[in-house]
N, CA, C and O atoms as a GROMACS GRO file, in nm:
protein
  408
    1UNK      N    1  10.704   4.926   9.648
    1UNK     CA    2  10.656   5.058   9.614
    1UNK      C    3  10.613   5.060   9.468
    1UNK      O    4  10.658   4.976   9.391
    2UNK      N    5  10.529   5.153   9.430
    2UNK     CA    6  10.468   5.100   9.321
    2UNK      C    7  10.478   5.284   9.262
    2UNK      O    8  10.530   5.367   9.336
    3UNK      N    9  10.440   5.310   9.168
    3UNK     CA   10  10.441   5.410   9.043
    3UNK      C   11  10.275   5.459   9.029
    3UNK      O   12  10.173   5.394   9.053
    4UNK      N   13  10.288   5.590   8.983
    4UNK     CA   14  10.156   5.652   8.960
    4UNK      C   15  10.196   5.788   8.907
    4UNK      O   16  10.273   5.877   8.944
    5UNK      N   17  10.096   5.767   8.787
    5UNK     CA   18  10.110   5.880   8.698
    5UNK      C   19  10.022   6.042   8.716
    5UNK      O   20   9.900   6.041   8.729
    6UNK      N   21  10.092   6.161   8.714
    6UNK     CA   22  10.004   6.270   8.701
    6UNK      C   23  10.061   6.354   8.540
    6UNK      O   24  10.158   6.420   8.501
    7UNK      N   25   9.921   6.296   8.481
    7UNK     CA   26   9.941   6.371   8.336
    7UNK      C   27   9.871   6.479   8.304
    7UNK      O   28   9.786   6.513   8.385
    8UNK      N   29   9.883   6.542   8.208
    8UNK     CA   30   9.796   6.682   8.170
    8UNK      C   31   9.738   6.608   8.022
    8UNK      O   32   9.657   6.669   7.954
    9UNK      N   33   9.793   6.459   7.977
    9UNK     CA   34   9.710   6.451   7.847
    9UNK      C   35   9.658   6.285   7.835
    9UNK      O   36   9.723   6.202   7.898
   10UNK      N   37   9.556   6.247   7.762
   10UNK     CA   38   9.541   6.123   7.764
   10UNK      C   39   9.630   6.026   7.665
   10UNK      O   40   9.619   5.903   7.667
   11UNK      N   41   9.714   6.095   7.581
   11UNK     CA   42   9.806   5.985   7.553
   11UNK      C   43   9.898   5.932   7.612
   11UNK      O   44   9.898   5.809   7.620
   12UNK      N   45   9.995   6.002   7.665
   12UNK     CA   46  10.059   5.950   7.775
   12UNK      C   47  10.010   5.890   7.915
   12UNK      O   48  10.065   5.798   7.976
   13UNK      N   49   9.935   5.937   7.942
   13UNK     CA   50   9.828   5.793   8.039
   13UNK      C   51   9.817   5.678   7.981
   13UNK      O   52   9.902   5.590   7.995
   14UNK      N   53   9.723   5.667   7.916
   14UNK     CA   54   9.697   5.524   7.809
   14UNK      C   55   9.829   5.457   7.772
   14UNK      O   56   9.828   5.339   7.736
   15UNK      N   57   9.959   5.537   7.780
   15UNK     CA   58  10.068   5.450   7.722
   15UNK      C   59  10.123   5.436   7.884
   15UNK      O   60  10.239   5.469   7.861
   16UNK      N   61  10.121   5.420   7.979
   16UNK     CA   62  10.147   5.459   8.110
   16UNK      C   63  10.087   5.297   8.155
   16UNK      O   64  10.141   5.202   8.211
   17UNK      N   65   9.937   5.322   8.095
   17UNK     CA   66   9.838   5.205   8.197
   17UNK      C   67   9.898   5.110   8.094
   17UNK      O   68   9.932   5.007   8.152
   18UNK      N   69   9.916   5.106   8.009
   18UNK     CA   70   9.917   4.968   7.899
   18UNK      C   71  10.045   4.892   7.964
   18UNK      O   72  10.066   4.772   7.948
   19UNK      N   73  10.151   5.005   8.064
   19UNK     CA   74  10.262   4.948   8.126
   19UNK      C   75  10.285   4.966   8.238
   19UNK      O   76  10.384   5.023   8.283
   20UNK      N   77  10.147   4.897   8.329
   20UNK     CA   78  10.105   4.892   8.444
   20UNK      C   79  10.112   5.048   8.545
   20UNK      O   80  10.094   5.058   8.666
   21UNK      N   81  10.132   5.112   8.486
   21UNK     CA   82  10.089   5.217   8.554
   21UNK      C   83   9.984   5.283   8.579
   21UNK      O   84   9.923   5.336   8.486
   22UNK      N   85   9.933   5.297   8.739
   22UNK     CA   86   9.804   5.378   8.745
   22UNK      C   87   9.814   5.560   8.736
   22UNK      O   88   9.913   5.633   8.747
   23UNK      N   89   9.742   5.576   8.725
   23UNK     CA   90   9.746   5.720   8.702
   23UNK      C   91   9.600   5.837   8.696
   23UNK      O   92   9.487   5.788   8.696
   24UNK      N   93   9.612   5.926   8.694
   24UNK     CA   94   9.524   6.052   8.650
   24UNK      C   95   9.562   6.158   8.512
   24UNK      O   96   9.673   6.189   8.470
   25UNK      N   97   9.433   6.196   8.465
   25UNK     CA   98   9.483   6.344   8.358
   25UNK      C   99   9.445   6.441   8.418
   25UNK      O  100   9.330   6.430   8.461
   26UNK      N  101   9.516   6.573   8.447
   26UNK     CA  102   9.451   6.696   8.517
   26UNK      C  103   9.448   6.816   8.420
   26UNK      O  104   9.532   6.828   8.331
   27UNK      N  105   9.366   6.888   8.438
   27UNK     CA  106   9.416   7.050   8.405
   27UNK      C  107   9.392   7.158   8.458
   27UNK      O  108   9.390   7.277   8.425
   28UNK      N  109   9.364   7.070   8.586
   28UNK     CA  110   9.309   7.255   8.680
   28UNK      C  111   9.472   7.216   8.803
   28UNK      O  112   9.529   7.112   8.834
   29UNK      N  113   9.491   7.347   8.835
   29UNK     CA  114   9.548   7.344   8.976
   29UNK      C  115   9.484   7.291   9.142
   29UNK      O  116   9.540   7.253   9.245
   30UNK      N  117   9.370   7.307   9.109
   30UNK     CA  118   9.324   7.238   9.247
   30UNK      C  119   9.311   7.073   9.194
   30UNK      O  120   9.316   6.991   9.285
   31UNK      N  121   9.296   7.021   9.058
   31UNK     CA  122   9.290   6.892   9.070
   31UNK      C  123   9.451   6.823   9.087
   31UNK      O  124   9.471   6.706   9.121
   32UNK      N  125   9.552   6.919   9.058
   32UNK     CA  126   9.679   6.891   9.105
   32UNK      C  127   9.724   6.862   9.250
   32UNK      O  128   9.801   6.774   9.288
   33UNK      N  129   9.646   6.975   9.333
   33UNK     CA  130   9.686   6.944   9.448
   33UNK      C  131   9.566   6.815   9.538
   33UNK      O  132   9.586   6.772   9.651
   34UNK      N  133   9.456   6.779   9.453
   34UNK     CA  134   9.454   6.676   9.504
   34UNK      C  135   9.515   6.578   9.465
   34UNK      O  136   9.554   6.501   9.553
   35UNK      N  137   9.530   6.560   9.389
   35UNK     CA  138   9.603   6.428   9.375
   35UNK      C  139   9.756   6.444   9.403
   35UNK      O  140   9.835   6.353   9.382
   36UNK      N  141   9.785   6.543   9.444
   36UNK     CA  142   9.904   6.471   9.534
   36UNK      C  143   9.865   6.479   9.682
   36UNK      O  144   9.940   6.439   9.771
   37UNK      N  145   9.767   6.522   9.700
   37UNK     CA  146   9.734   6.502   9.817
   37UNK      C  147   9.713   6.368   9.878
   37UNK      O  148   9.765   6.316   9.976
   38UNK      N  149   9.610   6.320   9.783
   38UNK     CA  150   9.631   6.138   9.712
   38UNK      C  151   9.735   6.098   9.769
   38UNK      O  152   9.747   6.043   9.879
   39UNK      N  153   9.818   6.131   9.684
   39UNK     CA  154   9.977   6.043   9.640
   39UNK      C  155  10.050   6.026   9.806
   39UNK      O  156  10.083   5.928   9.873
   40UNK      N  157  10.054   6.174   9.829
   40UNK     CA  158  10.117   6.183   9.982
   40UNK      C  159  10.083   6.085  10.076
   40UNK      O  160  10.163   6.020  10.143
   41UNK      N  161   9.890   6.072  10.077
   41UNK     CA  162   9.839   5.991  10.135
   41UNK      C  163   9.891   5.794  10.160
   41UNK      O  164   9.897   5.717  10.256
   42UNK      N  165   9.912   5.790  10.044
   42UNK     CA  166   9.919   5.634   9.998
   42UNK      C  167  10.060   5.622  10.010
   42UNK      O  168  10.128   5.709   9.957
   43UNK      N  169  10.119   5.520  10.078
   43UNK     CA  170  10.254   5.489  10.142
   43UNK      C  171  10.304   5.408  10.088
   43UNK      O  172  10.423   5.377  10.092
   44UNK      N  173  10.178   5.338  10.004
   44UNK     CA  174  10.237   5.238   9.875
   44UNK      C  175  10.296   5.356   9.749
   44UNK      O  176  10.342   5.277   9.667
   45UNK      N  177  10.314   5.468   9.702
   45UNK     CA  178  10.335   5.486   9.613
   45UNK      C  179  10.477   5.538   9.653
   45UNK      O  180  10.497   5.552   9.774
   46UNK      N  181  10.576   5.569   9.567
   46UNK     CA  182  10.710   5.550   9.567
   46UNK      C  183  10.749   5.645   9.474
   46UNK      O  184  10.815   5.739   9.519
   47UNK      N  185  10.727   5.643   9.367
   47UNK     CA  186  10.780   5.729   9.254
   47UNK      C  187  10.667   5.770   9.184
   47UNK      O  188  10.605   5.683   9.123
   48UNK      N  189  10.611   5.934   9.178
   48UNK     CA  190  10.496   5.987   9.137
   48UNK      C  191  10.585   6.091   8.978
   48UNK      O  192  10.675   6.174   8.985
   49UNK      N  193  10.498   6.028   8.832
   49UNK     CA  194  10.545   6.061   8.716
   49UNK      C  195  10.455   6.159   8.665
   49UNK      O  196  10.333   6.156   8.653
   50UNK      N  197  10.570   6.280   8.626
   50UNK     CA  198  10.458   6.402   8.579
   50UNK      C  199  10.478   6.448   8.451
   50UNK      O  200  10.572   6.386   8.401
   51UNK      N  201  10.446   6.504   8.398
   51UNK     CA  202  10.457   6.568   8.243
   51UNK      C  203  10.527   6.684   8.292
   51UNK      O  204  10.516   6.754   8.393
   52UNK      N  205  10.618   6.685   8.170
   52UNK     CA  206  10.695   6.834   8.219
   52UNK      C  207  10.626   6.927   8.198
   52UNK      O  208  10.673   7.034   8.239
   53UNK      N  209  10.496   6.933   8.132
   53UNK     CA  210  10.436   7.089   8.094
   53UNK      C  211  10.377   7.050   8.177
   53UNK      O  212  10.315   7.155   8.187
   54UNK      N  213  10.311   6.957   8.296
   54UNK     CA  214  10.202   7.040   8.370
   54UNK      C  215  10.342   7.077   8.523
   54UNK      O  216  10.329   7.184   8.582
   55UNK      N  217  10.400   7.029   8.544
   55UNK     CA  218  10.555   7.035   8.601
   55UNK      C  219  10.540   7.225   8.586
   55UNK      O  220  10.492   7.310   8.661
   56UNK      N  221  10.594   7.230   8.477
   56UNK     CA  222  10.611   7.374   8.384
   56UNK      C  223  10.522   7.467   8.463
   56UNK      O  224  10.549   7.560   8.539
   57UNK      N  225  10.412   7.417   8.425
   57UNK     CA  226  10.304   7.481   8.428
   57UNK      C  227  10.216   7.510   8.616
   57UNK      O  228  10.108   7.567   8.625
   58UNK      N  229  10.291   7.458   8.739
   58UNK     CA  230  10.254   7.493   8.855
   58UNK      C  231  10.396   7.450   8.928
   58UNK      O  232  10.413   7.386   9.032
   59UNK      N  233  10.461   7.490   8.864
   59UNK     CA  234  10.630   7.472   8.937
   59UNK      C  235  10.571   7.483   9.121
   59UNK      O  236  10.564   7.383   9.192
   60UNK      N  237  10.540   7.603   9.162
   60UNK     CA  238  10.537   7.595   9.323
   60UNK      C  239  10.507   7.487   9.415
   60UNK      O  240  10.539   7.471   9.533
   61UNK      N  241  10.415   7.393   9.309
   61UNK     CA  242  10.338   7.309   9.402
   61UNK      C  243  10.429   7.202   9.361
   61UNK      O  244  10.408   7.105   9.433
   62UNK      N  245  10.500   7.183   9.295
   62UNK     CA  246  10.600   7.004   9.256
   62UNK      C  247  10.683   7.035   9.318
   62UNK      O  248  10.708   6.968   9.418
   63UNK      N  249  10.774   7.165   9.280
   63UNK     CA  250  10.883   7.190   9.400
   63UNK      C  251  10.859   7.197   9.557
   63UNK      O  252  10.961   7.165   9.618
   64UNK      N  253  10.740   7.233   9.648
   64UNK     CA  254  10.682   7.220   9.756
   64UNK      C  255  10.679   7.063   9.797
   64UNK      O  256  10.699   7.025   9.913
   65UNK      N  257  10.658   6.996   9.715
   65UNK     CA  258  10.679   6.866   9.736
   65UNK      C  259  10.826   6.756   9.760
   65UNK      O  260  10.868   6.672   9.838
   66UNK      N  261  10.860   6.824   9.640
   66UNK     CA  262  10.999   6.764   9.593
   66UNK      C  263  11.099   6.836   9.693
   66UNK      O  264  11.211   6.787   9.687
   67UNK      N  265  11.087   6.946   9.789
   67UNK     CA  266  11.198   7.048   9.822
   67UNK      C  267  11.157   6.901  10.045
   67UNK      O  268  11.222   6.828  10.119
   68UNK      N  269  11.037   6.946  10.033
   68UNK     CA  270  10.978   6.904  10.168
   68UNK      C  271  10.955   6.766  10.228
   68UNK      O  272  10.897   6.734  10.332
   69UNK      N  273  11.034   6.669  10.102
   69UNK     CA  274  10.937   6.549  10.141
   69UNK      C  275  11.015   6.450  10.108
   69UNK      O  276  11.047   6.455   9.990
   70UNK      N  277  11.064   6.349  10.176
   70UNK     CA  278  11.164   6.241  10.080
   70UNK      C  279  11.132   6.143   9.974
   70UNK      O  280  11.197   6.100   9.879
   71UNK      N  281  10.949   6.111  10.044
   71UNK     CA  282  10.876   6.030   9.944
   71UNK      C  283  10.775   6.064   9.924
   71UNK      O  284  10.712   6.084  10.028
   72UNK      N  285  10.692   6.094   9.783
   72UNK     CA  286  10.716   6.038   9.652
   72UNK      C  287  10.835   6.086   9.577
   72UNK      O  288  10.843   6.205   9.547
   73UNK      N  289  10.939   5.993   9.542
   73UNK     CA  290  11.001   6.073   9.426
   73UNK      C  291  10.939   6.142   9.332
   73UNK      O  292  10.872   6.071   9.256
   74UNK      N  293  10.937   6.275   9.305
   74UNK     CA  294  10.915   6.378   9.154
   74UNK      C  295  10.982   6.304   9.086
   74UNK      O  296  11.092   6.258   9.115
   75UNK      N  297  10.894   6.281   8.953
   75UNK     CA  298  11.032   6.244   8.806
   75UNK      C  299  10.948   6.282   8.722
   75UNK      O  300  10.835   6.235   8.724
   76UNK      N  301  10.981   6.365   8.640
   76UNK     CA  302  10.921   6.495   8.536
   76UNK      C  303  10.950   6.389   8.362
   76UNK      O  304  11.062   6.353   8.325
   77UNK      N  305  10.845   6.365   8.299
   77UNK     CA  306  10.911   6.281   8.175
   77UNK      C  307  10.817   6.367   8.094
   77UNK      O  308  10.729   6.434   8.147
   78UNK      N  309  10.840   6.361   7.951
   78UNK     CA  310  10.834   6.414   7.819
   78UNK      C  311  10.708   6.358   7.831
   78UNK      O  312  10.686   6.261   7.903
   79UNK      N  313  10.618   6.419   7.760
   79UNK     CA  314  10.484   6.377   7.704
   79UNK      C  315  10.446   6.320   7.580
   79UNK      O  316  10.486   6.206   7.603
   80UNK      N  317  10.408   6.314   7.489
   80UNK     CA  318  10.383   6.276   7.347
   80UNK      C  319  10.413   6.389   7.265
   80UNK      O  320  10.405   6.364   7.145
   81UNK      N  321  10.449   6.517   7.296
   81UNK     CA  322  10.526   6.605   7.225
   81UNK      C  323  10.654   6.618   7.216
   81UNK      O  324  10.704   6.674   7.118
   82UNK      N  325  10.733   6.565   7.326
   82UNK     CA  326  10.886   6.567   7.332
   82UNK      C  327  10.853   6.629   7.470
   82UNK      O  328  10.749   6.649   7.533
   83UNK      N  329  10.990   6.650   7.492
   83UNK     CA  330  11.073   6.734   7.570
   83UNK      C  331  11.080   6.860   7.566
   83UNK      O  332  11.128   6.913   7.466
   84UNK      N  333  11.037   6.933   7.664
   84UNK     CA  334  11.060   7.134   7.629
   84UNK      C  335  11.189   7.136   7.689
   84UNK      O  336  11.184   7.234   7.764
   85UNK      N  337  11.325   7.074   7.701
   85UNK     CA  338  11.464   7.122   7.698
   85UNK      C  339  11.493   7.158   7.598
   85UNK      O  340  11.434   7.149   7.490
   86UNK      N  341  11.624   7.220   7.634
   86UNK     CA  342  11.650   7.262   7.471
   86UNK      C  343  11.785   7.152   7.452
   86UNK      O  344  11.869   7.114   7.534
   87UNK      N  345  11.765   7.114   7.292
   87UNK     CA  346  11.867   6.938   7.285
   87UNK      C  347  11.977   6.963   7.342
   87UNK      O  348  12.035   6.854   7.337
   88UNK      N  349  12.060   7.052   7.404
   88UNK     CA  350  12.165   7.046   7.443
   88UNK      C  351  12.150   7.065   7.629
   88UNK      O  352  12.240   7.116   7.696
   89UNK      N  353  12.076   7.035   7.662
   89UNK     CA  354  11.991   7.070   7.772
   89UNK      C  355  12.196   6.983   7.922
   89UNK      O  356  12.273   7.029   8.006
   90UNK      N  357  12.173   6.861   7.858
   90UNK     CA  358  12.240   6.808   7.963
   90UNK      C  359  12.418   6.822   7.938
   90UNK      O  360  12.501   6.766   8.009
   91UNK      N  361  12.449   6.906   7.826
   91UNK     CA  362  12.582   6.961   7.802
   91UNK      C  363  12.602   7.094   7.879
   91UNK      O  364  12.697   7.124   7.951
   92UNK      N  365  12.478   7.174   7.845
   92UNK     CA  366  12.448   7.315   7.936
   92UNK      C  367  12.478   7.281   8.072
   92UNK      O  368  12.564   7.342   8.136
   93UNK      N  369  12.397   7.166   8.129
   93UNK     CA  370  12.350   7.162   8.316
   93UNK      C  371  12.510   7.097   8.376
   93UNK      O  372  12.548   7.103   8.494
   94UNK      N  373  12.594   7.033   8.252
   94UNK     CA  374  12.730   6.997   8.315
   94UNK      C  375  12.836   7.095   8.292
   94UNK      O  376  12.955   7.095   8.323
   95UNK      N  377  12.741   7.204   8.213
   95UNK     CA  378  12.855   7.300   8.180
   95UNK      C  379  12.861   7.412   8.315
   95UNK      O  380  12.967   7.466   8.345
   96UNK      N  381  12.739   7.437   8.387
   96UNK     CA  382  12.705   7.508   8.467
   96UNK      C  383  12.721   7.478   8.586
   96UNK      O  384  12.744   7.565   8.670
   97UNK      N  385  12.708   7.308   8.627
   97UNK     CA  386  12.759   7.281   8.756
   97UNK      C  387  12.923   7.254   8.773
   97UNK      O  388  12.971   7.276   8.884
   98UNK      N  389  13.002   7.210   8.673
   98UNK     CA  390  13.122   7.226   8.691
   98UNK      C  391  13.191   7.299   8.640
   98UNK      O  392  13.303   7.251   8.625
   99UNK      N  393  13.178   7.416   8.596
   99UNK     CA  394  13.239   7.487   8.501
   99UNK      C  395  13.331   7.486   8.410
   99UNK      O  396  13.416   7.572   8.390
  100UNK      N  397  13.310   7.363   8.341
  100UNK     CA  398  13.395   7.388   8.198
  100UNK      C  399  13.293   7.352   8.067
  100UNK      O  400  13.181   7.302   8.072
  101UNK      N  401  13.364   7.390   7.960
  101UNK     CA  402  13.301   7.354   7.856
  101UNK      C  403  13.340   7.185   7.790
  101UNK      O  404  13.445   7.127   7.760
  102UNK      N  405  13.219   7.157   7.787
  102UNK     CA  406  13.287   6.990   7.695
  102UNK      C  407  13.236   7.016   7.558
  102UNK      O  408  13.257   6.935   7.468
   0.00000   0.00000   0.00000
């Protein structure tokens, strides 16, 4: 199974392909849903990598995927701006699923 990128910018592509990853840049919503339409299509792909702002930015259609489908794995990574968590992001999400404070 192989990897394929859906980005919203061309730096993180270019740093993507330089490490064998194929990929696309989008910024419309219909070019989103083709290319996972793509992705769905192709049985070689395995794990489909998105930018969290375009993630962010059409939640219905990644979760529609990710909620309905076992393969492609969703995996949401930081872009060349960072991360939009907030730095305490994975103290919060263990504070909330088990309820204590660490």
């Amino acid at each position: 199974m192989r990897m394929y990128l859906i980005s919203d910018n061309v730096d993180t592509y270019t740093g993507m392909r330089l490490a064998g990853v194929n990929g696309v840049v989008i910024h419309s919503r219909e070019h989103l849903k083709q290319q996972l339409d793509f992705v769905l299509g192709d049985k070689t792909i395995g794990v489909v990598l998105i930018t969290e702002k375009l993630s962010a930015e059409f939640p219905d259609i990644i979760n529609d995927v990710k909620l309905n489908r076992k393969l492609p794995l969703i995996v949401e990574i930081p872009d060349r701006h960072g991360t939009g968590r907030k730095p305490d992001f994975i103290t919060s999400y263990v504070n909330e699923a088990i309820g204590i404070k660490i």
